[in-house]
Residue, then its C-alpha position, 0 to 999 in steps of 0.5 A: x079632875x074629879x071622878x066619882x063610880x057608883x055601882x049598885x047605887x039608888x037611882x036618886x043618887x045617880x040622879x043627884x050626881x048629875x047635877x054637878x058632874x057629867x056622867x060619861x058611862x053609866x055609873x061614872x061621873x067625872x068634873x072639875x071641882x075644888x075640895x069644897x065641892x068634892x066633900x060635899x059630893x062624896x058626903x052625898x054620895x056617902x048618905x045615899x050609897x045604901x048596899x051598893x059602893x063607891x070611889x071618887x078619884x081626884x087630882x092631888x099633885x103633892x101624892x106620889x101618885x099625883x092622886x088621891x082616892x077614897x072608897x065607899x061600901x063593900x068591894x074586893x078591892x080594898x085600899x091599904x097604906x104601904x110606905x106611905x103610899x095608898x095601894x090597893x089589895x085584890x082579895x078573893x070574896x072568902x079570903x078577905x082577912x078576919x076583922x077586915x071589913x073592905x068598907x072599913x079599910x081606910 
């Protein structure tokens, strides 16, 4: 399982993710691909993202999880490896950490 959520993303890229996976709400895209195609997706989403931001969730049977996920652009939300295990921290707009940029995180 694949699933890719834009929010403030370009219409053309909204458009571009349709063509290969099924968007079920606005802004979700889900599918069934292996790590070829979901590379080359979230290099598109990547490329054509602009101000907004993104995540793409996939199935990863060897994580703790049994997921793994990647972000993309500005968010409050912002991934940080603990234990060796991906989790993710909620921080206020003012209390984001200095030097910590959420798009940047990991």
């Amino acid at each position: 399982m694949l699933v890719v959520i834009l929010e403030n993303a370009p219409p053309r890229l909204r458009g571009r993710l349709a063509i290969w996976l099924l968007e079920v709400r606005a802004g979700v895209y889900v599918g069934e691909y292996g790590r070829k195609v979901r590379e080359y997706i979230w290099a598109q989403v990547t490329e054509g993202i602009e101000d907004g931001n993104a995540v793409i969730i996939w199935r990863a049977p060897g994580q703790e999880a049994g997921f793994e996920f990647e972000t993309l652009g500005h968010n409050r939300r912002v991934p940080v490896q603990m234990d060796g295990v991906k989790l993710v921290e909620f921080h206020a707009e003012a209390a984001l950490p200095q030097g910590i940029r959420p798009d940047k995180a990991l």
